[in-house]
Z-matrix of the N, CA and C atoms (Angstrom, degrees):
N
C 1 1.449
C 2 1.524 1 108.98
N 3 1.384 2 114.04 1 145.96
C 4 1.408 3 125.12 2 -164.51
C 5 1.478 4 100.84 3 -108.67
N 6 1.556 5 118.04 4 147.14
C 7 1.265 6 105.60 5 170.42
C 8 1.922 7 105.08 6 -135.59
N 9 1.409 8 121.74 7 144.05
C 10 1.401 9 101.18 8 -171.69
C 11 1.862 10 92.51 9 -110.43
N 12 1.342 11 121.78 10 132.86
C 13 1.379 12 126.72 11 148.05
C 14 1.234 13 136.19 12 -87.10
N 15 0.739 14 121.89 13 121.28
C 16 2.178 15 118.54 14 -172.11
C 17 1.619 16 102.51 15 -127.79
N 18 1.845 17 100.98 16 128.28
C 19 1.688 18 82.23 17 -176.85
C 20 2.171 19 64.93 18 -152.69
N 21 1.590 20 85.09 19 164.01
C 22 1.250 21 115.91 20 165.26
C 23 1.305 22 149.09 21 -74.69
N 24 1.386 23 111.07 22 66.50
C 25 2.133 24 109.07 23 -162.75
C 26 1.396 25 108.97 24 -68.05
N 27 1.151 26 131.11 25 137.72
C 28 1.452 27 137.28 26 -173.67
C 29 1.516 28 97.22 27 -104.18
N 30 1.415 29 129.09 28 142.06
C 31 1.428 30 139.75 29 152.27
C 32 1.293 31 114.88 30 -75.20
N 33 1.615 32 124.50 31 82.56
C 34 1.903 33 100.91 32 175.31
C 35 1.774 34 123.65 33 -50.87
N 36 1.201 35 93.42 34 -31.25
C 37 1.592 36 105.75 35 178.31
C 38 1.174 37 122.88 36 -77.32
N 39 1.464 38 139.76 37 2.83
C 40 1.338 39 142.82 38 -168.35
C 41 1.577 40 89.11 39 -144.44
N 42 0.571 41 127.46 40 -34.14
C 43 1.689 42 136.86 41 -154.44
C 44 1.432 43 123.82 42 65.81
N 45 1.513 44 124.14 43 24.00
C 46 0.938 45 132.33 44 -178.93
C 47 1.459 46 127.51 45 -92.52
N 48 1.035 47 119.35 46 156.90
C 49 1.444 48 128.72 47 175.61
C 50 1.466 49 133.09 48 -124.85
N 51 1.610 50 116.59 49 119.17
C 52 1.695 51 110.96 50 -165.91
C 53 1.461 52 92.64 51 -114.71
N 54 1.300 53 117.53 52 175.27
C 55 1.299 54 137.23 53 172.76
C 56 1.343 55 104.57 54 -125.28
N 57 1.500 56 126.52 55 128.95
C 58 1.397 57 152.62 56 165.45
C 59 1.051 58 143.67 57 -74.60
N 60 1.465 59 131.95 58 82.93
C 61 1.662 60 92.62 59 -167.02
C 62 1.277 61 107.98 60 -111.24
N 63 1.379 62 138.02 61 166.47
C 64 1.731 63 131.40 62 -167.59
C 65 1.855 64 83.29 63 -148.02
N 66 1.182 65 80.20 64 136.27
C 67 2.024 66 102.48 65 -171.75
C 68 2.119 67 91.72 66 -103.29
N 69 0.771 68 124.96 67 96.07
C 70 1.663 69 116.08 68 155.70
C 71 1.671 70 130.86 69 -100.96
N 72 0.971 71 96.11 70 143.55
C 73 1.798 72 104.05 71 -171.47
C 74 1.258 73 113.54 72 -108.46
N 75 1.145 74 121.80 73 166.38
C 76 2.130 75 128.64 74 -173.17
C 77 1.436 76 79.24 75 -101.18
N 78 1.607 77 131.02 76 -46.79
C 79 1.523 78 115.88 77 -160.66
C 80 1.145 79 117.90 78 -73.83
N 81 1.804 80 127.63 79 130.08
C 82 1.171 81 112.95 80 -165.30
C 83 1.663 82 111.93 81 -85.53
N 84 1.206 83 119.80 82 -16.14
C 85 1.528 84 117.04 83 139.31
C 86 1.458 85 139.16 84 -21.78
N 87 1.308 86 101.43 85 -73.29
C 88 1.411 87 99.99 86 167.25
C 89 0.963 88 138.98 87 -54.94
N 90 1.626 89 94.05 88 -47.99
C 91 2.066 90 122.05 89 -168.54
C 92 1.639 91 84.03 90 -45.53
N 93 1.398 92 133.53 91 -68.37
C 94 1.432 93 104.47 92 -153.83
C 95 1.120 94 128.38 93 -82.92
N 96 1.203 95 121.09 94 18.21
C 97 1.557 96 136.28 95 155.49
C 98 1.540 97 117.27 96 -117.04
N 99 1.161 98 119.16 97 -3.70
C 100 1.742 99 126.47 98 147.64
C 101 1.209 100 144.56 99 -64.53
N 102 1.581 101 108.83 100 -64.48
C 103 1.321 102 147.79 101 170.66
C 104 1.840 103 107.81 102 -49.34
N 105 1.459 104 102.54 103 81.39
C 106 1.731 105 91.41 104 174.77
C 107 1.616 106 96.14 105 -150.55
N 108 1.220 107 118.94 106 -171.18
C 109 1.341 108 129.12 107 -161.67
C 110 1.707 109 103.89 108 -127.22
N 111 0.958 110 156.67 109 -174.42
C 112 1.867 111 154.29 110 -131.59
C 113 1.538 112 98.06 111 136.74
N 114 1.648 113 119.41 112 134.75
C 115 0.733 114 112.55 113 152.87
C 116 1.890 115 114.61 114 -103.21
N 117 1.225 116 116.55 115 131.29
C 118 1.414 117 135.27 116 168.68
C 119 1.617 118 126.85 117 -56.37
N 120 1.359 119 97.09 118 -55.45
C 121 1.406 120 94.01 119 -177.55
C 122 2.000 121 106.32 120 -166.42
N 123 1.541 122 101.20 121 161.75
C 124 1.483 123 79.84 122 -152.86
C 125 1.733 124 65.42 123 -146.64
N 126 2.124 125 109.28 124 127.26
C 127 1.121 126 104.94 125 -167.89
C 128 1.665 127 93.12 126 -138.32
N 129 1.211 128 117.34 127 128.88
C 130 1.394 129 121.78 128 178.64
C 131 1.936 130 97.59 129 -75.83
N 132 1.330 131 92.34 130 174.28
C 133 1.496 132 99.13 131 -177.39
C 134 1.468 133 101.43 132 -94.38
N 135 1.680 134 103.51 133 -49.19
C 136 1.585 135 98.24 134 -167.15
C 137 1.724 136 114.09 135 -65.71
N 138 1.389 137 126.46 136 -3.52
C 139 1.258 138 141.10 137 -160.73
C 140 1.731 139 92.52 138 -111.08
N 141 1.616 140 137.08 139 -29.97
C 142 1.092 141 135.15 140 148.31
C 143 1.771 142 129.24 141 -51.46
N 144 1.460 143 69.01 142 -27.41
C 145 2.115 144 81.90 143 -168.25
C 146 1.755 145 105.90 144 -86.70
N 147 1.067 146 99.84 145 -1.28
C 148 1.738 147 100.78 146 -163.48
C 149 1.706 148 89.57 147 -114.88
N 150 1.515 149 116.17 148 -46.03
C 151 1.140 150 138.02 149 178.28
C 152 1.797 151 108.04 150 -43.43
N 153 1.618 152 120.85 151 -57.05
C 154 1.003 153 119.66 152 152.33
C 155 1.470 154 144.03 153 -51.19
N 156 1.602 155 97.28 154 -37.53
C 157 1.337 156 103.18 155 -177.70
C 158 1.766 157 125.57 156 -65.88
N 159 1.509 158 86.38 157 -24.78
C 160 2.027 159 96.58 158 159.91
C 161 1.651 160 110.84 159 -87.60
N 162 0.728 161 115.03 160 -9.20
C 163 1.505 162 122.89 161 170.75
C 164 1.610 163 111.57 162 -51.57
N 165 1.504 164 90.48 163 -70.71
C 166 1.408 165 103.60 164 -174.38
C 167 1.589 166 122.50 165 -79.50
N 168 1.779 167 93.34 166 -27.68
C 169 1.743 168 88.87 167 -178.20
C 170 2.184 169 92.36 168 -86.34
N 171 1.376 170 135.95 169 39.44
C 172 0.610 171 125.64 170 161.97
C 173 1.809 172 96.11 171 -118.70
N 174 0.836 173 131.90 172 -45.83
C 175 1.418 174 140.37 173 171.67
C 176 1.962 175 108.80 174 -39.77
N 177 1.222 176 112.96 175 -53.00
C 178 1.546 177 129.52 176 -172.67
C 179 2.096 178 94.83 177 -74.12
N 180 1.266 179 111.05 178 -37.66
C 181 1.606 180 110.24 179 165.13
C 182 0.979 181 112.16 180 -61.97
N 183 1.858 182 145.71 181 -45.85
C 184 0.594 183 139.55 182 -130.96
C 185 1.563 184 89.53 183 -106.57
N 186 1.313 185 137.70 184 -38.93
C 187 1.030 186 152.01 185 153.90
C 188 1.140 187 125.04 186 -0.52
N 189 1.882 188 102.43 187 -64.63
C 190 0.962 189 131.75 188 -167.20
C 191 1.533 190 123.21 189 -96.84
N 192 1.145 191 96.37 190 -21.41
C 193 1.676 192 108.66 191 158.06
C 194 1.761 193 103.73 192 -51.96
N 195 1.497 194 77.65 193 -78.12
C 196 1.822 195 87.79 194 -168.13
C 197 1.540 196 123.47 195 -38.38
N 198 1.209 197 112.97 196 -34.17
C 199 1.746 198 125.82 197 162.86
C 200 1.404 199 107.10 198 -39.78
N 201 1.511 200 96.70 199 -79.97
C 202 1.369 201 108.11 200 166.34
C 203 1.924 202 133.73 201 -16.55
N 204 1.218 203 95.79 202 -57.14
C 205 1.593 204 134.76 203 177.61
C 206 1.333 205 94.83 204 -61.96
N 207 1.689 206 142.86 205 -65.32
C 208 1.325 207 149.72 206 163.32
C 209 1.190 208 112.49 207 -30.57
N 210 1.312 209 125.24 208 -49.20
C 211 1.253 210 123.52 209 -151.06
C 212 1.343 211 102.26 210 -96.34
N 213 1.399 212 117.12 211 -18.24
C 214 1.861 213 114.68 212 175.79
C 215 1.882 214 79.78 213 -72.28
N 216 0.933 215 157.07 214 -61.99
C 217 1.615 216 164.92 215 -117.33
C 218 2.058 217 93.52 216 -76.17
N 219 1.246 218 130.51 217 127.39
C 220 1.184 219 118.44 218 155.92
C 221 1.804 220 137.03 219 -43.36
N 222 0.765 221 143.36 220 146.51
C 223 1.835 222 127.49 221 -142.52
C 224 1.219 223 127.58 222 -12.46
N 225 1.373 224 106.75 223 82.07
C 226 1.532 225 123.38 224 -173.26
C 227 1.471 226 99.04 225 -130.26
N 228 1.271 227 114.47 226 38.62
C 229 1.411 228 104.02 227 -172.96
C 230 1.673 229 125.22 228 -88.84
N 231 1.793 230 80.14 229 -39.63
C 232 1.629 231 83.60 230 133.84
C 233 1.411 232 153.24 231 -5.66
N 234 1.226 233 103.71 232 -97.45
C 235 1.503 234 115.04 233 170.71
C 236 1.228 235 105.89 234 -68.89
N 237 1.749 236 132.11 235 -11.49
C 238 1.483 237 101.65 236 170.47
C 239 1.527 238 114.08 237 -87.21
N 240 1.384 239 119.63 238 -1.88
C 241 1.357 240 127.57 239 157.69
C 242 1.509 241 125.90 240 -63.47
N 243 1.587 242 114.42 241 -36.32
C 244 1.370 243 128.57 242 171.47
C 245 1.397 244 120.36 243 -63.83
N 246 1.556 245 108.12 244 -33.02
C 247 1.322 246 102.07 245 -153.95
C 248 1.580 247 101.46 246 -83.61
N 249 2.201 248 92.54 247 -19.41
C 250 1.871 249 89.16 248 -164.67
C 251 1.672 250 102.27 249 -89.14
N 252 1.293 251 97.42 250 4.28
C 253 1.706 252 87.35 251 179.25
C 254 1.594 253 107.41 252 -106.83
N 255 1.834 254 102.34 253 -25.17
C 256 1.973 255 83.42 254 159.92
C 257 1.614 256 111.53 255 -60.73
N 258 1.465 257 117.27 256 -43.67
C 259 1.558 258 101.87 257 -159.66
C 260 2.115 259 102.21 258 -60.30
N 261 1.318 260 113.11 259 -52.14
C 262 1.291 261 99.93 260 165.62
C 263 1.252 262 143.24 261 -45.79
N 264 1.597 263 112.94 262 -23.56
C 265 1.474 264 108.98 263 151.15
C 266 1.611 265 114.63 264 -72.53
N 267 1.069 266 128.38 265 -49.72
C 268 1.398 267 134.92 266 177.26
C 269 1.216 268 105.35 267 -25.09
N 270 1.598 269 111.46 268 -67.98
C 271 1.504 270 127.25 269 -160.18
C 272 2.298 271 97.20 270 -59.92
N 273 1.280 272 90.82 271 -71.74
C 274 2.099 273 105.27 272 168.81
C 275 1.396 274 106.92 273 -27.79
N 276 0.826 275 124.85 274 -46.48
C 277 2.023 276 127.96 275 -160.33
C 278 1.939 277 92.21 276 -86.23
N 279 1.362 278 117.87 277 -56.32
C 280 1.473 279 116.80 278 -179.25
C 281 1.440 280 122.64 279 -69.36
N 282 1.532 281 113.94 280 -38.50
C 283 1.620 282 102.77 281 172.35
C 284 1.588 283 109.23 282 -97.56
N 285 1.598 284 114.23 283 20.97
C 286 1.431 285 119.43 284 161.33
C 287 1.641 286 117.00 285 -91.75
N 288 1.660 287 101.97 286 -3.08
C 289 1.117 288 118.25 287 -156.32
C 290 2.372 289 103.41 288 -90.46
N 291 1.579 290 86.60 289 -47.89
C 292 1.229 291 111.37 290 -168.87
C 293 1.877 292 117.87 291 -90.74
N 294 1.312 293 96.75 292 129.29
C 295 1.491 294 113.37 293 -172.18
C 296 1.846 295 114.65 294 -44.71
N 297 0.738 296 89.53 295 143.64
C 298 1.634 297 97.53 296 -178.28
C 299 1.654 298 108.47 297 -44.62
N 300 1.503 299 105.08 298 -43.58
C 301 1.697 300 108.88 299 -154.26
C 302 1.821 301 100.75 300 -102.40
N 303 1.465 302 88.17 301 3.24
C 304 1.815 303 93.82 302 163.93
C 305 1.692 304 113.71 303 -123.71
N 306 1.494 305 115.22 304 19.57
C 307 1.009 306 130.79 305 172.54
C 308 1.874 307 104.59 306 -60.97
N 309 1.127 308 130.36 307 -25.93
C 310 1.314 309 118.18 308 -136.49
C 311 2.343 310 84.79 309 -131.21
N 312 0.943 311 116.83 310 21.02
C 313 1.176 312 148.50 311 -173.30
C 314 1.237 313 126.89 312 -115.33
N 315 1.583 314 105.42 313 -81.56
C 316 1.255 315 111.43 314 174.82
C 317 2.075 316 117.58 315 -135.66
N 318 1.321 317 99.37 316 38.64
C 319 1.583 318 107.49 317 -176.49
C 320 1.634 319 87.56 318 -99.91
N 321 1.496 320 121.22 319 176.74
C 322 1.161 321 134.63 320 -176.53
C 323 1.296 322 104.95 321 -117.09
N 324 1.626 323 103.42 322 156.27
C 325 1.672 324 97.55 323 174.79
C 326 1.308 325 121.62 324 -70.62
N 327 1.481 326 121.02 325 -163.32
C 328 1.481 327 118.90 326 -178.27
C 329 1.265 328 97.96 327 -80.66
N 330 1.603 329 86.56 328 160.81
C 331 1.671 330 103.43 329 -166.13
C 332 1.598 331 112.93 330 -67.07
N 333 1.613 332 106.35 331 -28.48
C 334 1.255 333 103.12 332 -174.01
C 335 1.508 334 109.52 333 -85.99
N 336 1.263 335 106.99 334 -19.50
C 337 1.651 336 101.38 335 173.12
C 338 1.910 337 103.11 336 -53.09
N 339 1.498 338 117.79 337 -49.20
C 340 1.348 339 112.70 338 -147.82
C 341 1.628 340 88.02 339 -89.00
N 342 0.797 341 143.55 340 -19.60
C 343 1.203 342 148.80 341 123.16
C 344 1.284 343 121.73 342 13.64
N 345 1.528 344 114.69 343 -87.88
C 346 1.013 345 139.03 344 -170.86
C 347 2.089 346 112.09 345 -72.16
N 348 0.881 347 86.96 346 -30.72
C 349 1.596 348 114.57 347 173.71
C 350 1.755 349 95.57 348 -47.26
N 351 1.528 350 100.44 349 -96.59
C 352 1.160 351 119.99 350 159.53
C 353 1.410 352 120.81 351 10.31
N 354 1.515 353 96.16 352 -73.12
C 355 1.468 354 118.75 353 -157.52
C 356 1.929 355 98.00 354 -73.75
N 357 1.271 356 116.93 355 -17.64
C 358 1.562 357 103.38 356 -154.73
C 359 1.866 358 81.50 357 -114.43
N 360 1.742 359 115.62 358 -0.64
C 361 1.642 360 93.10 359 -174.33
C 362 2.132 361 84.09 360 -87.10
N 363 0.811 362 101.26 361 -40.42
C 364 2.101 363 109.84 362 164.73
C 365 1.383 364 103.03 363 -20.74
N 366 1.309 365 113.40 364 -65.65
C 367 1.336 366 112.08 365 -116.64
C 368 1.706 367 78.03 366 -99.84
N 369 1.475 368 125.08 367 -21.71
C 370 2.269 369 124.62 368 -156.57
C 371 1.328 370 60.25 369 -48.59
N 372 1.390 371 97.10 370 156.97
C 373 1.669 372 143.45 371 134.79
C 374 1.609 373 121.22 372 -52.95
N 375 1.622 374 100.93 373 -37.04
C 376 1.352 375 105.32 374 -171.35
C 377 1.492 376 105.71 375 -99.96
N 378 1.123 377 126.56 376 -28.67
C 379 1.742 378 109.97 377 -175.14
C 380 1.121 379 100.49 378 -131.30
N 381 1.775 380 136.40 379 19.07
C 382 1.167 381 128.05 380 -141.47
C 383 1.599 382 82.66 381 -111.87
N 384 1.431 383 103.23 382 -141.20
C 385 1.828 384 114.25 383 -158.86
C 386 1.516 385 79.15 384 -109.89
N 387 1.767 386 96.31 385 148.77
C 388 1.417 387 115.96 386 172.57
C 389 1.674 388 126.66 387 -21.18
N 390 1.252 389 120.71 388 147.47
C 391 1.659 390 101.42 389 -178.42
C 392 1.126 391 131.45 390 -81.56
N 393 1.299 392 117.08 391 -0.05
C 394 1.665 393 142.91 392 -173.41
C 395 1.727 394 112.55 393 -93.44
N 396 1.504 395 93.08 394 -27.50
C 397 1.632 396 104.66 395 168.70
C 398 1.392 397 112.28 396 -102.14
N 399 1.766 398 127.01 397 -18.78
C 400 1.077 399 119.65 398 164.29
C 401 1.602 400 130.74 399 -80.28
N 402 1.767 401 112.06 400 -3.58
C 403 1.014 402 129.11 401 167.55
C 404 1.703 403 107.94 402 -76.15
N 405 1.071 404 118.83 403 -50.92
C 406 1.248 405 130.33 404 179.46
C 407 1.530 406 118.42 405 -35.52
N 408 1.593 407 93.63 406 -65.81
C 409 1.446 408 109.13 407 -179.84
C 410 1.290 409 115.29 408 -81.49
N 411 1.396 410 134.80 409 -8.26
C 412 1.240 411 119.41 410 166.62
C 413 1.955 412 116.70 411 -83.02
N 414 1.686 413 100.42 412 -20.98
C 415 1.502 414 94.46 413 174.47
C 416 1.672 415 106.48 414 -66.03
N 417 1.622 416 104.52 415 -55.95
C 418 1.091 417 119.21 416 -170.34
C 419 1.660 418 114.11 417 -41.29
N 420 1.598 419 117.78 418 -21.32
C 421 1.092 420 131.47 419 178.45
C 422 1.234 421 122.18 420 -106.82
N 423 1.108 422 119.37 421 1.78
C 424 1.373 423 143.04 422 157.80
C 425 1.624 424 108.55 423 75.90
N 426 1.487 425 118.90 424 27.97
C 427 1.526 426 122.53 425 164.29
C 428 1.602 427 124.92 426 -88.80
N 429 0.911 428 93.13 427 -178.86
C 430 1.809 429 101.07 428 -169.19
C 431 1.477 430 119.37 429 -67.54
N 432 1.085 431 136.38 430 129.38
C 433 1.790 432 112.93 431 176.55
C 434 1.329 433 130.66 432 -55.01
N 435 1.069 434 99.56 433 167.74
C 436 1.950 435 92.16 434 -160.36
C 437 1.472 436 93.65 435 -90.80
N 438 0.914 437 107.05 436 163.88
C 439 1.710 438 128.15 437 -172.59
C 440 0.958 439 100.64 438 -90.70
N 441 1.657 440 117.32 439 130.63
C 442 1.446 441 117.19 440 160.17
C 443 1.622 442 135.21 441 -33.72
N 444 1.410 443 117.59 442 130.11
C 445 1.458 444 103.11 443 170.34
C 446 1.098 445 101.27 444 -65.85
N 447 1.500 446 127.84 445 154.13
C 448 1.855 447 134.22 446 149.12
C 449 1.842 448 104.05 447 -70.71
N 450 0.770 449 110.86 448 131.37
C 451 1.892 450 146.24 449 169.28
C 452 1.043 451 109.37 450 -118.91
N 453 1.750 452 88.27 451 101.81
C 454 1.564 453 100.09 452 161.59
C 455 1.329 454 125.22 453 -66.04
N 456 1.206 455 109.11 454 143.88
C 457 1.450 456 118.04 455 -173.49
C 458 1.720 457 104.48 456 -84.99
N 459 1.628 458 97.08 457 125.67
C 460 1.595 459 105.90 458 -159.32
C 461 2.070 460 99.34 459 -102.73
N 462 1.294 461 94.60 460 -12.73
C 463 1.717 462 89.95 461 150.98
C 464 1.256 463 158.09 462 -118.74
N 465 1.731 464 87.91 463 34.68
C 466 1.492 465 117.81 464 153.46
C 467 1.726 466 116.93 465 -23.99
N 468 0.742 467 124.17 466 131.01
C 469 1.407 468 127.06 467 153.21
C 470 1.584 469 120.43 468 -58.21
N 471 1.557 470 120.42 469 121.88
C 472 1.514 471 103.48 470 160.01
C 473 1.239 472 147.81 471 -51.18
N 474 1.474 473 125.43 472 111.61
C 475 1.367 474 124.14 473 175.80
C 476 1.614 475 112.19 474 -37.13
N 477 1.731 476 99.30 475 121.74
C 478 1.672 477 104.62 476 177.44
C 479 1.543 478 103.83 477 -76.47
N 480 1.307 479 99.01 478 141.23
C 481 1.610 480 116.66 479 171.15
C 482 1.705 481 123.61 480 -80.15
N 483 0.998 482 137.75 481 110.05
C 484 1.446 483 125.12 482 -175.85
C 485 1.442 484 110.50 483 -80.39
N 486 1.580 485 112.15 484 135.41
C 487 1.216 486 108.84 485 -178.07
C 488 1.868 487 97.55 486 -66.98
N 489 1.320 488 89.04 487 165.98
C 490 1.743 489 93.51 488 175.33
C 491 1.776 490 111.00 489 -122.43
């Protein structure tokens, strides 16, 4: 019978961190051609800390989409209240999390900046959400109507060429 162990060795001197795993056997056959050590994975901290920090400022987007998404929805006003007060806890709990003098590293911007972000990749005309849902949510949000795109007119006549 095989058994697998996996544990976590820390580098104080590098600041790094690997994962281990050691395979042991009851058969004494095997065991000495079983029984060995591998390293798995080898994870810096500062590459964890940055690693998270899109984590969450992808989680607090995603948030805020979906609010968004509610609020085009008929009485969903609700949940577009929920979603903006989870992402504001989200955002409160993570840069409550991180040191002052690594604030400027790996903290996130203000909420209303990413916010606002959000709201205007929604709202383009050109890559944004349908225009029937971007009408919606801009009344529902109480902004201005969006301006017509210009459409080129595709039965233009061709410009004649002069011979030269």
């Amino acid at each position: 019978m095989e058994r697998r162990e996996t544990e976590i060795v820390r580098d104080d001197t590098t600041g790094t961190a690997r994962e281990e795993s050691h395979i042991t056997s009851t058969d004494p056959v095997a065991a000495a051609s079983a029984d060995s050590a591998e390293v798995v994975s080898t994870v810096s901290p500062g590459r964890r800390a940055v690693e998270m920090t899109y984590l969450v400022f992808g989680i607090i987007e995603g948030l805020l989409a979906s609010s968004y998404n509610s609020l085009t929805m008929d009485d969903q006003e609700d949940r577009f209240e929920g979603f903006q007060l989870l992402s504001r806890q989200v955002w409160k709990a993570y840069m409550s999390k991180i040191p002052k003098e690594r604030e400027k590293a790996i903290g996130l911007r203000p909420l209303a900046e990413i916010d606002r972000e959000v709201r205007s990749r929604i709202l383009d005309p050109e890559h944004g959400w349908p225009p029937e849902v971007r009408a919606v949510l801009r009344t529902k949000l109480r902004l201005p109507k969006e301006a017509p795109v210009p459409v080129e007119a595709a039965t233009d006549a061709p410009q004649k060429i002069s011979p030269q």
